[in-house]
C-alpha positions in Angstrom: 41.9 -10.9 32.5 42.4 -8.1 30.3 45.9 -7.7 30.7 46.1 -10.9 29.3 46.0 -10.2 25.7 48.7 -7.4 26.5 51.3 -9.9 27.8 50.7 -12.1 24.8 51.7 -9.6 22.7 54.8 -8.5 24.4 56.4 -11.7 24.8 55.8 -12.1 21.0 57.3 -9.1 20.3 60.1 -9.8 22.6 60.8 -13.1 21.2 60.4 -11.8 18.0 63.7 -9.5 18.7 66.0 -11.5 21.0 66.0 -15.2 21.9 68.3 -15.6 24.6 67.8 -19.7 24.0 68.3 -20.5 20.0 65.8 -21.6 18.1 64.9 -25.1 18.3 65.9 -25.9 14.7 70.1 -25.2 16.2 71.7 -28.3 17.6 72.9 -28.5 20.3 71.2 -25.4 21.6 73.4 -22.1 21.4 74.0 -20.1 24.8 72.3 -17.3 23.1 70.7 -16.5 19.8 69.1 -12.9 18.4 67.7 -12.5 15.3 68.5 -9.3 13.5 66.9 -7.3 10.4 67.3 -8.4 6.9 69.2 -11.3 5.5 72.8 -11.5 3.6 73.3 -13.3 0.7 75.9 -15.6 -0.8 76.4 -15.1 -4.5 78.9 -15.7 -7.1 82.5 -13.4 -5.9 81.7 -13.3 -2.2 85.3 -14.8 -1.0 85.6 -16.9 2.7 88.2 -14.4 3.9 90.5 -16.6 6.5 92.7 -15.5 9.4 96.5 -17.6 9.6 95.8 -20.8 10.7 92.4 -21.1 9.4 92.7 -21.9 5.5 92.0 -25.8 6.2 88.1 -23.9 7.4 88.1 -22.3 4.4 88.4 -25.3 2.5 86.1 -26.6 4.4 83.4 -24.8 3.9 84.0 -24.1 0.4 83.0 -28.0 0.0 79.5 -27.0 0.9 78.9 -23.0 0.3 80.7 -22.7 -3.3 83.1 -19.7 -2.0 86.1 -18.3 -3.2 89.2 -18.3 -0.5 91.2 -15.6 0.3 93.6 -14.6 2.9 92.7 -11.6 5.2 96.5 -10.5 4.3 95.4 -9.7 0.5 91.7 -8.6 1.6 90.8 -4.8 1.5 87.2 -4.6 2.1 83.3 -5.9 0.8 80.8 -8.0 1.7 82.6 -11.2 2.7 82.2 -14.7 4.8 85.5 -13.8 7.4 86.6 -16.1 9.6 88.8 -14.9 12.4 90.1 -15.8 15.9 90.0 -13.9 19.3 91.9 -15.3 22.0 90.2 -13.6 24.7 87.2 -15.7 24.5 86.8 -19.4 26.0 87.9 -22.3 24.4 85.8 -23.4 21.5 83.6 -20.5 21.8 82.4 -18.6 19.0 80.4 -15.7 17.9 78.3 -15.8 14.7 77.8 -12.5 13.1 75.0 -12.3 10.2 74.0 -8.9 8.4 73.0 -7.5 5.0 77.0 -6.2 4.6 78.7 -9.7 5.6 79.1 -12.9 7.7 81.4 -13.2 10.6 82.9 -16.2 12.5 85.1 -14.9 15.7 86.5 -18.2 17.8 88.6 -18.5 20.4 90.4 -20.9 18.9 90.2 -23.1 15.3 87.6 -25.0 17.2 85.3 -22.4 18.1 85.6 -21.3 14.4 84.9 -24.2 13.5 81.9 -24.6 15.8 80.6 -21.4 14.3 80.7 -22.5 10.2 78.6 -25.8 12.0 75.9 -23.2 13.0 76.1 -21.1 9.9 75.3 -24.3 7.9 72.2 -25.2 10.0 71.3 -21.8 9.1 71.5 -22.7 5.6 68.7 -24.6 3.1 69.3 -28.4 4.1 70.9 -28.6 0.3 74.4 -27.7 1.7 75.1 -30.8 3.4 75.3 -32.6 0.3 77.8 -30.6 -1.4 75.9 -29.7 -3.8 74.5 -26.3 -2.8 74.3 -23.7 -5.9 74.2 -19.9 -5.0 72.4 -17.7 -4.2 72.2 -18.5 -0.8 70.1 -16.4 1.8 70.8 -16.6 5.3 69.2 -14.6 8.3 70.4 -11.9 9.7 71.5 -13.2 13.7 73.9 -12.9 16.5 74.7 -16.2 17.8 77.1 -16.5 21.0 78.0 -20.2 22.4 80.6 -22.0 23.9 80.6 -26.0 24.7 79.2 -27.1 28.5 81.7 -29.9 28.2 85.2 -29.7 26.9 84.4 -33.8 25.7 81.7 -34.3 23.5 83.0 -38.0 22.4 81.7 -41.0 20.4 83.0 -44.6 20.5 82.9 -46.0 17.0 83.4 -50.6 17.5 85.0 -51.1 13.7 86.1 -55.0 15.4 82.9 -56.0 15.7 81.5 -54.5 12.5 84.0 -53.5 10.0 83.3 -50.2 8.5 86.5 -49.0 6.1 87.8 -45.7 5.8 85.4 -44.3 3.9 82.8 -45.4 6.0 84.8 -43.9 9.0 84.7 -40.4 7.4 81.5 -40.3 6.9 80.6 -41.1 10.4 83.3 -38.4 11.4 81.2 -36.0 9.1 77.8 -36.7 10.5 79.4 -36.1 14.2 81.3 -33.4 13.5 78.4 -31.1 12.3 76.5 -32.1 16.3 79.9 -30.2 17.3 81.2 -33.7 18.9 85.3 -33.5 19.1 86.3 -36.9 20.0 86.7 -40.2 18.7 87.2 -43.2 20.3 87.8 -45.8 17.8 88.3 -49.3 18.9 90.8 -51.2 17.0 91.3 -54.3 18.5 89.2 -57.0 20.4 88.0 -61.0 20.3 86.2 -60.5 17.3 89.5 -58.7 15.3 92.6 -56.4 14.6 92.0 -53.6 12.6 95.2 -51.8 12.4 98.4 -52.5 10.5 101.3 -53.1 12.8 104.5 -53.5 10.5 106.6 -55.4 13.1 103.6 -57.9 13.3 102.0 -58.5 9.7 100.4 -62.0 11.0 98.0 -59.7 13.5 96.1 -58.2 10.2 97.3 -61.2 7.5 95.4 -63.1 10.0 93.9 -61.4 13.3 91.8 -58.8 10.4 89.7 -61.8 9.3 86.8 -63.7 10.8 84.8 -67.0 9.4 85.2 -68.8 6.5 89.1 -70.6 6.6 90.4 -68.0 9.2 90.4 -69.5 13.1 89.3 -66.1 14.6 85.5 -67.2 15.6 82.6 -65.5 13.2 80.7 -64.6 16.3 78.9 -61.7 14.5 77.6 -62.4 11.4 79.0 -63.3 8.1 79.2 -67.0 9.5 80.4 -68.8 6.9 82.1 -66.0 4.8 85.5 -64.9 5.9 85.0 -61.5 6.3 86.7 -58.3 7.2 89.4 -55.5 7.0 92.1 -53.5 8.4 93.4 -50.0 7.9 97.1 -49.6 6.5 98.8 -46.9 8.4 98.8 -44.6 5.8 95.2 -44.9 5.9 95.2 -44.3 9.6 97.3 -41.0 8.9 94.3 -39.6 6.4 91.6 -40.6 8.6 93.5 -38.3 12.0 93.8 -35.2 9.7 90.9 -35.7 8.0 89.2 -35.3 11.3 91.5 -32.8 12.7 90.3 -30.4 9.9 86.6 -31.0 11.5 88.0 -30.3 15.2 87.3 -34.4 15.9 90.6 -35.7 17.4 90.7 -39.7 17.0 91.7 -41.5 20.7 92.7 -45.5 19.3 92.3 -48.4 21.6 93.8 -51.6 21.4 92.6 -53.5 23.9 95.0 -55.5 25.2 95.4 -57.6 27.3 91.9 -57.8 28.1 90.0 -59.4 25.1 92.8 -60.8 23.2 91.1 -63.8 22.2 91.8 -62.6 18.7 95.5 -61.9 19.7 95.8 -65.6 20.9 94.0 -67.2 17.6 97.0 -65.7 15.7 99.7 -66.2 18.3 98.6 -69.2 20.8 102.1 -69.4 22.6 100.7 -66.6 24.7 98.1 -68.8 26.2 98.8 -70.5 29.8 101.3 -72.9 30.2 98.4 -76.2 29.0 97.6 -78.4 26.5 95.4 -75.5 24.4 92.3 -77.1 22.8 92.1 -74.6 20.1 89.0 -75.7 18.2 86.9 -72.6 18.1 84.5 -72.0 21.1 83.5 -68.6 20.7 84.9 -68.0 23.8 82.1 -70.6 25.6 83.5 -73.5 27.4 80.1 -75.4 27.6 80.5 -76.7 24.2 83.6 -76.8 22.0 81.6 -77.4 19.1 80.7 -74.8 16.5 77.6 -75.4 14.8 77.3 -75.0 11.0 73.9 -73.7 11.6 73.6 -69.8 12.4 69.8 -70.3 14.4 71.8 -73.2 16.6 74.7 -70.5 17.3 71.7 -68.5 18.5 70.7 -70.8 21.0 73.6 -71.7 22.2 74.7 -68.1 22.9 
């Protein structure tokens, strides 16, 4: 029983030196974590020093630590956030480096570098995820080692259903890319609409991108009798893959076709089977070819 006391205090001091899991305030949960002495602290001149290939991460992180960028070609020495890569290490692993003289990012790749800047920020005051940060900023001295369990760590994003635009999309793309996910499956087509602009076929958005209201693709979800909707141009399609390539998220688009295509056949009916089509909308229910005017009857039928 008197030993007890003694064990206390050695795992508290033990703790108190290394933490081979992170801390629970690090998401996800870094392989290892240990906390140094002393802090370092970001003031006005400290420059995010950037290895080739890695300028689009100092960008990046100058939106949220206001930092100066400079290459590590022109750099000669001082207290610095450097971001560098070491092939040697795993894919999308990273080391996080934190002392009174200077940050350090080492990845294996632009993803692990990135992955590392995710965990520097949730080291950081909460402030800095609005862009808004002012310095000084004091971060913790630490050593923080990780690499991902699985090489996809994806989300599937249903803009058909619910139409989010652009904006919208990269803000959701924001939100996952600090949890460290890297893919995004973004669905782009289905019985409810066609969100992407196909040149060849300008009848698929003209129409297909539309729901309720005058259009004859069903309102299903919401909106009932307001024609509502959207589609992405291509151009915009362009901004939204390298805007989430900078933040290691790589889109993965799915048209779905030709399962659920009852969008495709509102706009093009010549593709149904070879029948008299009775075209009135059903919302895909062939109990009743009727569709109500009021939204709690819709209910009940569905």
């Amino acid at each position: 029983m008197k030993l007890r006391p003694l064990f206390i205090l050695l795992a508290a001091l033990t703790l108190s030196a290394t933490v081979r899991s992170a801390p629970g305030t690090l998401i996800p949960r870094p392989q290892e974590a240990t906390r140094l002495d002393g802090q370092f602290v970001f003031t006005t001149g400290i420059p995010v020093v950037y290895a080739s290939g890695l300028e689009p991460l100092a960008e990046y992180i100058a939106d949220y630590i206001p930092l100066q960028r400079l290459d590590d070609r022109t750099w000669t020495a001082g207290a610095a956030l450097r971001l560098s890569l070491d092939g040697t290490m795993d894919d999308e692993s990273y080391r996080l480096t934190v002392t009174p003289q200077g940050v350090q990012v080492v990845g294996a790749d632009y993803g692990g570098v990135f992955n590392g800047l995710q965990t520097l920020l949730q080291l950081l005051p909460p402030e800095v995820y609005t862009g808004q940060a002012t310095l000084p900023l004091a971060v913790d001295a630490c050593r923080i080692e990780d690499a991902p369990r699985f090489h996809y760590r994806g989300m599937m994003l249903d803009v058909v259903r619910t139409w989010m635009d652009a904006d919208r999309v990269k803000r959701h793309i924001d939100l996952l890319s600090h949890l460290k996910i890297n893919k995004l499956h973004l669905l782009l087509s289905n019985d409810e609409g066609w969100r992407l602009e196909i040149k060849s076929h300008p009848e698929l958005t003209e129409i297909g991108a539309w729901r309720g209201g005058d259009s004859p693709v069903m309102p299903v979800y919401g909106k009932w009798d307001e024609k509502y909707g959207g589609f992405y141009t291509q151009d915009e399609m362009r901004d939204l893959i390298r805007y989430a390539a900078v933040r290691n998220v790589e889109i993965i688009p799915e048209l779905d076709l030709p399962g659920h295509s009852r969008n495709f056949a509102r706009v093009h009916p010549e593709i149904l089977c070879d029948y008299t089509p009775d075209l009135r909308p059903t919302a895909g229910y062939d109990y009743r070819s009727v569709w109500c005017a009021s939204r709690e009857e819709n209910y009940r039928l569905l």
